[in-house]
N, CA, C and O atoms as a GROMACS GRO file, in nm:
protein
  364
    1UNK      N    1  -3.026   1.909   0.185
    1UNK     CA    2  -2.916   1.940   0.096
    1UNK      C    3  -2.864   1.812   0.029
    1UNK      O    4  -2.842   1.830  -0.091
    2UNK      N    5  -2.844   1.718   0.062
    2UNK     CA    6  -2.786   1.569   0.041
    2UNK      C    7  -2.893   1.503  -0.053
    2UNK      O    8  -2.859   1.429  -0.145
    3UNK      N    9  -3.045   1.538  -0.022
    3UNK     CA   10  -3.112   1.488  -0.146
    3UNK      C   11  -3.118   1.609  -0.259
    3UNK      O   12  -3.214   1.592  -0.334
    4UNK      N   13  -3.076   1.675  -0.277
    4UNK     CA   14  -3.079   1.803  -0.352
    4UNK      C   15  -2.955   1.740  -0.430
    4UNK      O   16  -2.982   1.682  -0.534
    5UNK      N   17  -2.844   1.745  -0.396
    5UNK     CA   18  -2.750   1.681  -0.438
    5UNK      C   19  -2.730   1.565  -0.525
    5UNK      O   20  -2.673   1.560  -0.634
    6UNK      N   21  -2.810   1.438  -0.430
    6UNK     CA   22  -2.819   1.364  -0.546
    6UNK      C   23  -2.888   1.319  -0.591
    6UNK      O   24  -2.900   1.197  -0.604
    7UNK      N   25  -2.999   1.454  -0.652
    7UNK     CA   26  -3.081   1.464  -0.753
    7UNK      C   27  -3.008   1.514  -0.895
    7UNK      O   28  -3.044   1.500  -1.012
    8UNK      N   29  -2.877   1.586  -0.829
    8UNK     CA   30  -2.797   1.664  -0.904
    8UNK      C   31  -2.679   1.559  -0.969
    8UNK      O   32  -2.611   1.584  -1.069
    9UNK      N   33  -2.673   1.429  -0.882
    9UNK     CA   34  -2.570   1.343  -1.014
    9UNK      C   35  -2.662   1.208  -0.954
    9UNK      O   36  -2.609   1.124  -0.882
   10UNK      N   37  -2.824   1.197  -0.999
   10UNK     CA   38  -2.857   1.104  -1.013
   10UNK      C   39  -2.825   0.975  -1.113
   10UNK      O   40  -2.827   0.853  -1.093
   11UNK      N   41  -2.797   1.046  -1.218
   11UNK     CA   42  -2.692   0.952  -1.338
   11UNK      C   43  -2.594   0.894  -1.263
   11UNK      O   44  -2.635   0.788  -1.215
   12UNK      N   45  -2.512   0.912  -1.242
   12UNK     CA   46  -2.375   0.880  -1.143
   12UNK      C   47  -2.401   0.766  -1.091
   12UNK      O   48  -2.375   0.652  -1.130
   13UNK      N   49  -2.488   0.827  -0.947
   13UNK     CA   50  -2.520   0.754  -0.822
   13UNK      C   51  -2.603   0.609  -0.865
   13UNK      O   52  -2.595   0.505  -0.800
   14UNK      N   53  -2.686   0.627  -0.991
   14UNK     CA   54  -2.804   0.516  -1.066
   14UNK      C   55  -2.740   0.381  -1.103
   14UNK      O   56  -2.787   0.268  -1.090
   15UNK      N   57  -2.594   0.429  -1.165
   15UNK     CA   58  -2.545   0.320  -1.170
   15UNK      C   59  -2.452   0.273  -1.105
   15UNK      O   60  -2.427   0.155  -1.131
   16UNK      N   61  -2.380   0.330  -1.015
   16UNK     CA   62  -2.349   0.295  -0.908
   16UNK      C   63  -2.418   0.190  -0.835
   16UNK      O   64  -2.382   0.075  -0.812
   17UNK      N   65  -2.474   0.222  -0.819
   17UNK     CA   66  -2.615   0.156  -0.710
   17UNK      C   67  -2.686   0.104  -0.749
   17UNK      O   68  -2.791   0.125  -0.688
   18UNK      N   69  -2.700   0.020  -0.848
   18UNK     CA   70  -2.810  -0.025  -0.947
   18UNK      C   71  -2.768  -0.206  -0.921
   18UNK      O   72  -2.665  -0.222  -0.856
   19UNK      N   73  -2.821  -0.303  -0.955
   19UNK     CA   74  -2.832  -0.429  -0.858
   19UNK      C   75  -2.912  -0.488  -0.783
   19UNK      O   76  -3.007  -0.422  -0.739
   20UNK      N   77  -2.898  -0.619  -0.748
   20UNK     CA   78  -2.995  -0.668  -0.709
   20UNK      C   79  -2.957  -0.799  -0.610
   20UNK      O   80  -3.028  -0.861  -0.530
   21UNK      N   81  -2.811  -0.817  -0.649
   21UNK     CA   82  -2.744  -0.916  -0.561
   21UNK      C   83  -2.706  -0.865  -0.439
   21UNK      O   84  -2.736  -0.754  -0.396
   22UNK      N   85  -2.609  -0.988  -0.358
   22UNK     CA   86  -2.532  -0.976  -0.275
   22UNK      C   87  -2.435  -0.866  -0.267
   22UNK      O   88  -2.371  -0.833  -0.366
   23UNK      N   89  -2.426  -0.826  -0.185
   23UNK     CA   90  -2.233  -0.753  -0.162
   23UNK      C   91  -2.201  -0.717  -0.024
   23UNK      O   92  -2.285  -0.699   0.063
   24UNK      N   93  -2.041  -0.704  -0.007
   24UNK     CA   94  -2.013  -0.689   0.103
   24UNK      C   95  -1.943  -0.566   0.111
   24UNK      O   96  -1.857  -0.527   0.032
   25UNK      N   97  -1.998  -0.496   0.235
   25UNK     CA   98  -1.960  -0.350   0.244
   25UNK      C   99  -1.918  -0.384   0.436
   25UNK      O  100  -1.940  -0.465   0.525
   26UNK      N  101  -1.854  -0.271   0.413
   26UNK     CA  102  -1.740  -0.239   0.580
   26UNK      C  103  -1.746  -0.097   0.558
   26UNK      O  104  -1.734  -0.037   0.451
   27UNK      N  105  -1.766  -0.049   0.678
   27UNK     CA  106  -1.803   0.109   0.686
   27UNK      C  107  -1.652   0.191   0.594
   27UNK      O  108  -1.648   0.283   0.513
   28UNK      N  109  -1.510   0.079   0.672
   28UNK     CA  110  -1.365   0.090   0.616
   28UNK      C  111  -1.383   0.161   0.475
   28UNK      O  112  -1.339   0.271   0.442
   29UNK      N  113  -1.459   0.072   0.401
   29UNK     CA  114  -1.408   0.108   0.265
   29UNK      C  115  -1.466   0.241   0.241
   29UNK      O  116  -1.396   0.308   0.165
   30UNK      N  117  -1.592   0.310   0.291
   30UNK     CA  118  -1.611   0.425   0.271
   30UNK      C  119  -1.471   0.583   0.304
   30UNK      O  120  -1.434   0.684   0.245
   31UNK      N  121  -1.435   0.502   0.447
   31UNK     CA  122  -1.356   0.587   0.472
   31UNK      C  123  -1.218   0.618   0.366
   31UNK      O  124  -1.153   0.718   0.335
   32UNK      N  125  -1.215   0.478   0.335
   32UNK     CA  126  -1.077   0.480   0.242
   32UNK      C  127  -1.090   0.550   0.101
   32UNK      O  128  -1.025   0.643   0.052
   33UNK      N  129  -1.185   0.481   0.056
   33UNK     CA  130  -1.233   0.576  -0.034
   33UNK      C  131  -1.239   0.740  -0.044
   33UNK      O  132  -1.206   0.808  -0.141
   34UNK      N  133  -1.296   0.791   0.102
   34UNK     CA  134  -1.303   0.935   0.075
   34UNK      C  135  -1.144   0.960   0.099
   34UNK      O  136  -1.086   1.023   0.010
   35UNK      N  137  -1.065   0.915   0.217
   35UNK     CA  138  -0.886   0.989   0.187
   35UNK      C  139  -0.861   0.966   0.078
   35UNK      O  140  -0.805   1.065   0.032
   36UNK      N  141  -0.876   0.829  -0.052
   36UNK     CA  142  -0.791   0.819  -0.163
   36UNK      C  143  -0.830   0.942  -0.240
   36UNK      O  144  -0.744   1.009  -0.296
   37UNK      N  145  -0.970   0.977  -0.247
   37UNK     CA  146  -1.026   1.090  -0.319
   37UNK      C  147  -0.964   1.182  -0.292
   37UNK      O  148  -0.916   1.235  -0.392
   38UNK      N  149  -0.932   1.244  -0.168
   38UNK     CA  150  -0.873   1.335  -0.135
   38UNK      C  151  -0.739   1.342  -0.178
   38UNK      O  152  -0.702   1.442  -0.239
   39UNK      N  153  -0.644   1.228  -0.148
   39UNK     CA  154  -0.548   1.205  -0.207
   39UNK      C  155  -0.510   1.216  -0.377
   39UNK      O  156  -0.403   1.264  -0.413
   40UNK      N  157  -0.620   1.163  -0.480
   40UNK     CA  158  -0.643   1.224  -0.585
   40UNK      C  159  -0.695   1.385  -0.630
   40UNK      O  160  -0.685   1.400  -0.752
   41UNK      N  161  -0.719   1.439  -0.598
   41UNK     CA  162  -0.762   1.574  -0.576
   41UNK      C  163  -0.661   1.655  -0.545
   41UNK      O  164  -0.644   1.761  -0.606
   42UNK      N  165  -0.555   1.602  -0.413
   42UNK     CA  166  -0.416   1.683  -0.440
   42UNK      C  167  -0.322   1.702  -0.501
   42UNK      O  168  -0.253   1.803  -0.511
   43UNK      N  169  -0.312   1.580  -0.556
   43UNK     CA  170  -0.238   1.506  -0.691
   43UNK      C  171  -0.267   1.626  -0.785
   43UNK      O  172  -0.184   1.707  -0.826
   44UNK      N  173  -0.404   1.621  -0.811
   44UNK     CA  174  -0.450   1.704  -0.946
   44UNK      C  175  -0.396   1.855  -0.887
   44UNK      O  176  -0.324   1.905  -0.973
   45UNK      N  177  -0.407   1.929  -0.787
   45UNK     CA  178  -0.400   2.036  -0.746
   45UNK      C  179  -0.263   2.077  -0.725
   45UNK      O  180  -0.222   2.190  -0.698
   46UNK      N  181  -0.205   1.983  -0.740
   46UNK     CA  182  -0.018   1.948  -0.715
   46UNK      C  183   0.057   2.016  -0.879
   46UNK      O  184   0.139   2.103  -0.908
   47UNK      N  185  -0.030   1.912  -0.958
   47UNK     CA  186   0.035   1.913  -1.071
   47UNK      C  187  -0.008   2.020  -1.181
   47UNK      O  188   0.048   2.051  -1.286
   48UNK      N  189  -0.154   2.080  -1.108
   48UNK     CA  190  -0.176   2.201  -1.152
   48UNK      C  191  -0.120   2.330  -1.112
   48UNK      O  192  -0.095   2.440  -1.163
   49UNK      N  193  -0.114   2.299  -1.051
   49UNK     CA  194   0.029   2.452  -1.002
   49UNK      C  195   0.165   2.464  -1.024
   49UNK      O  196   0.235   2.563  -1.005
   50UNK      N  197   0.200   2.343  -1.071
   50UNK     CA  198   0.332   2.341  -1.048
   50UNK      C  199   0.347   2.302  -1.199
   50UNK      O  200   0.462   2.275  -1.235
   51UNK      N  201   0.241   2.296  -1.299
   51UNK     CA  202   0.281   2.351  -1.436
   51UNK      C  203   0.313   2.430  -1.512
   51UNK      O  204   0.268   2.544  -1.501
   52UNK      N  205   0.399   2.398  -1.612
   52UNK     CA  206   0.435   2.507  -1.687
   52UNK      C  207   0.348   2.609  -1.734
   52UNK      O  208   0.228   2.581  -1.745
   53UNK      N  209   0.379   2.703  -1.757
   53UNK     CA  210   0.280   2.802  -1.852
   53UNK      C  211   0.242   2.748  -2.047
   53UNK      O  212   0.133   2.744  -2.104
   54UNK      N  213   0.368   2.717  -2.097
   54UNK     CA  214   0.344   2.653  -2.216
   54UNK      C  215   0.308   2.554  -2.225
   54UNK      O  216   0.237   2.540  -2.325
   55UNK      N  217   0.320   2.470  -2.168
   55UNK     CA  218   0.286   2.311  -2.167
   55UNK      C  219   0.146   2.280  -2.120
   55UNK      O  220   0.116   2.287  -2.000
   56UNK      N  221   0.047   2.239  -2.228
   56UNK     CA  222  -0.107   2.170  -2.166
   56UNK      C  223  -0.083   2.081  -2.209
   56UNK      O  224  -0.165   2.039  -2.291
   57UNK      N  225   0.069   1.976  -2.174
   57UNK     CA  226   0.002   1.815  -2.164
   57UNK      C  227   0.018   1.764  -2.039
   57UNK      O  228   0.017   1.648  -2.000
   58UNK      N  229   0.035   1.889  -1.971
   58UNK     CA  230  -0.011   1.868  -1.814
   58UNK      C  231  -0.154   1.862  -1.725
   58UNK      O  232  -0.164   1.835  -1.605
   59UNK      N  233  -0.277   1.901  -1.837
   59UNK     CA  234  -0.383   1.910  -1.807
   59UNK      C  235  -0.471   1.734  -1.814
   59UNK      O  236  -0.568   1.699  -1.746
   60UNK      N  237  -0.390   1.648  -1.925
   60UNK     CA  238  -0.417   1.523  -1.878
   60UNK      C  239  -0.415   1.464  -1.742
   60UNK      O  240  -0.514   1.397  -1.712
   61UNK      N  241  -0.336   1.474  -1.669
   61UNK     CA  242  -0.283   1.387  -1.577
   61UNK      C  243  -0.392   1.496  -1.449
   61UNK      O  244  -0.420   1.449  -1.338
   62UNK      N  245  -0.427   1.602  -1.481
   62UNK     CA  246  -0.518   1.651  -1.418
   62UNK      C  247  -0.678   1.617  -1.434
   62UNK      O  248  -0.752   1.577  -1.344
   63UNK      N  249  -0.702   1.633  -1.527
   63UNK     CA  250  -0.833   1.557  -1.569
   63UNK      C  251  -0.853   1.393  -1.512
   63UNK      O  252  -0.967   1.359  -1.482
   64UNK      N  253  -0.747   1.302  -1.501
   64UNK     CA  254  -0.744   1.198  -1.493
   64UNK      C  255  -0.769   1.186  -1.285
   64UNK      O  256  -0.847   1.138  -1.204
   65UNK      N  257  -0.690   1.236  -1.287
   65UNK     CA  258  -0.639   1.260  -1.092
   65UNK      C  259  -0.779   1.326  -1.015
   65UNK      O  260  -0.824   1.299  -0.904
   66UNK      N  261  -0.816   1.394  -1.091
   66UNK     CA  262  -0.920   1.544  -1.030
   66UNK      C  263  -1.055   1.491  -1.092
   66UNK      O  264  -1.158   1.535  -1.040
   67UNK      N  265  -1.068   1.398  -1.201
   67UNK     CA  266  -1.220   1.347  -1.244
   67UNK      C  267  -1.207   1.198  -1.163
   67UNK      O  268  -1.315   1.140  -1.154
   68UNK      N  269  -1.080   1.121  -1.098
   68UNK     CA  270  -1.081   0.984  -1.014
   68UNK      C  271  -1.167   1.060  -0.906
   68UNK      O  272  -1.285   1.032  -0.886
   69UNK      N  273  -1.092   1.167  -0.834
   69UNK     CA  274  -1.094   1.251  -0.699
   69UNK      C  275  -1.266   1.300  -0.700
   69UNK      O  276  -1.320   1.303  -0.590
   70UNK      N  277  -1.324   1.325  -0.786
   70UNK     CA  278  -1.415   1.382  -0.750
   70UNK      C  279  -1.546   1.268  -0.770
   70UNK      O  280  -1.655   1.281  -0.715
   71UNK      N  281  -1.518   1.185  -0.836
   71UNK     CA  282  -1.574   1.039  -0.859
   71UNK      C  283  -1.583   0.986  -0.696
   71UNK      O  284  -1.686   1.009  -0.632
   72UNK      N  285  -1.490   0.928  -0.645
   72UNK     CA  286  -1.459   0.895  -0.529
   72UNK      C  287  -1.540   0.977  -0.447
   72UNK      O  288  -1.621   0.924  -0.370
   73UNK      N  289  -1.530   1.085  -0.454
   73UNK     CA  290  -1.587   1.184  -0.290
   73UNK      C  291  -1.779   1.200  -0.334
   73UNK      O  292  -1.856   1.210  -0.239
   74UNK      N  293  -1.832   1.200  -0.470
   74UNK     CA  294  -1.926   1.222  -0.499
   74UNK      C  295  -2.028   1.056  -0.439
   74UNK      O  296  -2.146   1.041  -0.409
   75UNK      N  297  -1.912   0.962  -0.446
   75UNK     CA  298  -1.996   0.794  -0.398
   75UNK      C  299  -1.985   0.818  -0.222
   75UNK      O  300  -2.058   0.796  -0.125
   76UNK      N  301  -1.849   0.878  -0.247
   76UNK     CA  302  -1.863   0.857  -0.097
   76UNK      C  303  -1.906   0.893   0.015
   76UNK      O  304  -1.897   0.834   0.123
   77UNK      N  305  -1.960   1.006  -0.016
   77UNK     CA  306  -2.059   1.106   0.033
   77UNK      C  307  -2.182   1.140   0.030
   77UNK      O  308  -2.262   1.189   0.109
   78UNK      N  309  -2.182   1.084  -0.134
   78UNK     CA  310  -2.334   1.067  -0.167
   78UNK      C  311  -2.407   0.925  -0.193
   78UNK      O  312  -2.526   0.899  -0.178
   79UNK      N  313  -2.326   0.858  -0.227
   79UNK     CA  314  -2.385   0.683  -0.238
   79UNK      C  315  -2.402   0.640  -0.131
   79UNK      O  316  -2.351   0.665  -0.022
   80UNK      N  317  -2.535   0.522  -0.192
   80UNK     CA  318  -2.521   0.390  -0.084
   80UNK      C  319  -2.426   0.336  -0.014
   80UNK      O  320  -2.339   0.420   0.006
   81UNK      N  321  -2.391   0.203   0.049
   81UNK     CA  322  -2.363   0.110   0.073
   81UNK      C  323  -2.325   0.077  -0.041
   81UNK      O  324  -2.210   0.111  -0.069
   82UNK      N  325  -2.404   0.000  -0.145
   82UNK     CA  326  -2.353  -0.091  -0.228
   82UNK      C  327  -2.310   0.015  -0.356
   82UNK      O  328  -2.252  -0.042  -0.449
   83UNK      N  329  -2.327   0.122  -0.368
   83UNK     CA  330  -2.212   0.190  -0.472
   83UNK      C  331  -2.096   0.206  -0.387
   83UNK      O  332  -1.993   0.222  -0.452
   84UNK      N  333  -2.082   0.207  -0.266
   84UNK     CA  334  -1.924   0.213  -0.243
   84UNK      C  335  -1.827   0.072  -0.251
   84UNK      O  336  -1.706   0.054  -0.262
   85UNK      N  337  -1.963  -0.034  -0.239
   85UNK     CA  338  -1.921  -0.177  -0.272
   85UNK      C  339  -1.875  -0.183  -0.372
   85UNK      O  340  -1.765  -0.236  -0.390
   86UNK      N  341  -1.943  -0.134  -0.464
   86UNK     CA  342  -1.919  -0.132  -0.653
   86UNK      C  343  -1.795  -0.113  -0.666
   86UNK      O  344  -1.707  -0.188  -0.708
   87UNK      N  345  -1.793   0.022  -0.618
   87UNK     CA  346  -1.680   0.076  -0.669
   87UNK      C  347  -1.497  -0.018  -0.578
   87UNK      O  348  -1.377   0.006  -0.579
   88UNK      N  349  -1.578  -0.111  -0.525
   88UNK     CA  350  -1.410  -0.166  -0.491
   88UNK      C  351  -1.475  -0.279  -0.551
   88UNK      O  352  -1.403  -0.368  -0.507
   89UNK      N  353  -1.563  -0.336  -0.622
   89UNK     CA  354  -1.576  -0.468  -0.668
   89UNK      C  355  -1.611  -0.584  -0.617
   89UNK      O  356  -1.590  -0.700  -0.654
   90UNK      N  357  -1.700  -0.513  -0.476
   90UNK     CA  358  -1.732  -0.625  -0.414
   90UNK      C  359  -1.878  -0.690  -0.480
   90UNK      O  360  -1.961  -0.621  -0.539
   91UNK      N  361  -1.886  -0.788  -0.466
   91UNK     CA  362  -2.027  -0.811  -0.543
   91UNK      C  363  -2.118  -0.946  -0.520
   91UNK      O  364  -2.225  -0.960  -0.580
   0.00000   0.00000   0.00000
């Protein structure tokens, strides 16, 4: 299932993970990564419910929260080592 997957956001994961240097990874940052995701994801799920009916300039701050959130859980679950490095800038 997990290579099925990320066959399914090989784009994503490619550059993520793409490199040839050094980096430093700690199992930590995976973990942190997946609660912040999560933490973004409720955010989005927060502010989607609790919007107005007339108002879609509430769908920004959802798109923004809920495309961080699902970014995050897609490396962190599905990336390397060094895409979870990437993604905090270790290098």
């Amino acid at each position: 299932m997990k290579q099925a997957l990320r066959r399914l956001f090989a784009l994503l994961l490619n550059y993520f993970e793409s490199g040839t240097g050094d980096f430093e990874y700690k199992p930590s940052h995976r973990v942190i990564l997946l609660v912040m995701s999560g933490m973004f994801l409720g955010l989005a799920t927060l502010v989607l419910a609790m919007m107005p009916e007339d108002d879609y300039g509430y769908f920004f701050p959802v798109l923004i929260f809920g495309g961080t959130g699902c970014l995050g859980l897609i490396i962190g679950f599905l990336g390397h080592d060094r895409a979870v490095a990437r993604i905090w800038g270790s290098r």
